[in-house]
N, C-alpha and C positions, 0 to 999 in steps of 0.2 A: 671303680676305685674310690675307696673313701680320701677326703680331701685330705689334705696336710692338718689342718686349722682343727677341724672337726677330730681328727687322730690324734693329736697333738692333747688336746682338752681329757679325749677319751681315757688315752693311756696316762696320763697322770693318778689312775685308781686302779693300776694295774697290778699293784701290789696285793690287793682285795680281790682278782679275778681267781688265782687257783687260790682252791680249801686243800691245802697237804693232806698228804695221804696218810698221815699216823692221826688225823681227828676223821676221817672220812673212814664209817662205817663197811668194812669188808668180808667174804668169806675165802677160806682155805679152798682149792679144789678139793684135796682131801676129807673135807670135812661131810657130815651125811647130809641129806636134805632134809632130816627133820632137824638138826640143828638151825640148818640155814631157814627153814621156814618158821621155826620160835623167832631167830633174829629179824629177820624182813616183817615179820608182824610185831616185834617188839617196836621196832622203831618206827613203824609205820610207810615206809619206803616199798615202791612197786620193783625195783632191780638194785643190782648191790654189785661191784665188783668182785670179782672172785682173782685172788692170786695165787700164786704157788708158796712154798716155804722159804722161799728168797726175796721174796716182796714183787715178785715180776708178773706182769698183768697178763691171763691167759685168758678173761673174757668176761661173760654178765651172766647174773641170774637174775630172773623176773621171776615174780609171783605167779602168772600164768605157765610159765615154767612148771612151777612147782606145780599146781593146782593139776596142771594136765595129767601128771603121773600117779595124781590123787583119782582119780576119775578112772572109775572101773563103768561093764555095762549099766550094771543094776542100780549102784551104789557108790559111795565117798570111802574110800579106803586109805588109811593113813599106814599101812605095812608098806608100801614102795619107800616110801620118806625114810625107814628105818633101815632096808634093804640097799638103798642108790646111796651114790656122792654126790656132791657137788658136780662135779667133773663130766659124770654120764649124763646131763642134764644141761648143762650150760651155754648158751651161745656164744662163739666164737668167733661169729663173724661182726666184731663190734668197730664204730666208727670211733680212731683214737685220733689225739694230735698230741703231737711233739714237742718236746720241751726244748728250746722255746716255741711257742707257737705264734701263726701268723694271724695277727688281730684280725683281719677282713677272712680267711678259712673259718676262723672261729665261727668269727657273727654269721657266714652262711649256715654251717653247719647248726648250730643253736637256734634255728629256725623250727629245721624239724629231731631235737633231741633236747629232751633237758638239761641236757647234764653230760660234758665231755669226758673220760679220760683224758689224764696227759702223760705218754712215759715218756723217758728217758730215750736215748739213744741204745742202750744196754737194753730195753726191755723193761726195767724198775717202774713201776707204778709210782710216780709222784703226786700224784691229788686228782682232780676235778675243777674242771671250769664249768659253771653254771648257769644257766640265763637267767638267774635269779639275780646274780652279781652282775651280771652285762646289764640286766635291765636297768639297775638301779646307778652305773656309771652314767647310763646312756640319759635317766631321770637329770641328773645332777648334771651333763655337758646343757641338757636342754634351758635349766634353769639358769646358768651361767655362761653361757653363751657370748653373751652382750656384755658382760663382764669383763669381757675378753678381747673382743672382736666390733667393728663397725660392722652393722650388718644392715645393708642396702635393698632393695626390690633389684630387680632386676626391669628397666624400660625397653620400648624402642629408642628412647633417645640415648642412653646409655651403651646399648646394643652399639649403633651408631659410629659413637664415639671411639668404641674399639675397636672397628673397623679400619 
């Protein structure tokens, strides 16, 4: 359990943790995969949320994704990308969190993922939580800290004393 003191500090930049989802780069399921793979190489991003035509979050696309369907025996063939959606390619099975979400899920979860979804209740894709942003909360609680708080060793005679 993160301490009070420590959350208290954290979430004061919680404002800064979701990027909304109308400046966070997306694809359409609909849309083909050589669209989406112009866009994931335009912007230089390895996965991209894919939503439906209501803004409701139905999954990811990675670049290896795409590249897989690129990937014939012999040869690199870009006729699948022209041929597939979004949709036929997509993984589904992605780790989201909810709006609001729970700071300590969060921070586990952004261990092992860059970058969360957040939707709604409804489904609606509201933005991304980052570990970019967490990092840089987590920089700034570090540096102010003592700003904030007495902050003690912890002794045996201390120990002791709260005994």
């Amino acid at each position: 359990m993160i301490s009070d003191a420590f959350s208290n500090l954290l979430l004061e930049n919680k404002e800064h943790f979701l990027i909304p989802g109308e400046v966070v780069a997306s694809v359409q399921e609909s849309n083909s995969l050589e669209h989406a793979f112009i866009l994931l190489t335009t912007v230089k991003y390895s996965s991209i949320p894919v939503l439906d035509n209501h803004s409701k979050f139905k999954g990811m696309l990675t670049m290896p994704l795409i590249t897989e369907t690129m990937l014939g025996l012999n040869n690199l063939s870009f006729e699948n990308l022209r041929k597939l959606t979004v949709k036929d390619v997509m993984q589904t099975d992605v780790v989201t969190i909810r709006d609001p979400y729970d700071i300590e899920e969060t921070l586990h979860l952004l261990v092992d993922h860059p970058y969360l979804p957040v939707i709604s209740d409804e489904g609606e894709f509201t933005g991304i939580v980052t570990r970019r942003e967490m990092m840089k909360s987590f920089n700034r609680v570090a540096h102010n800290i003592e700003k904030e708080y007495q902050i003690e060793p912890i002794t045996a005679e201390t120990t002791q004393k709260g005994q």
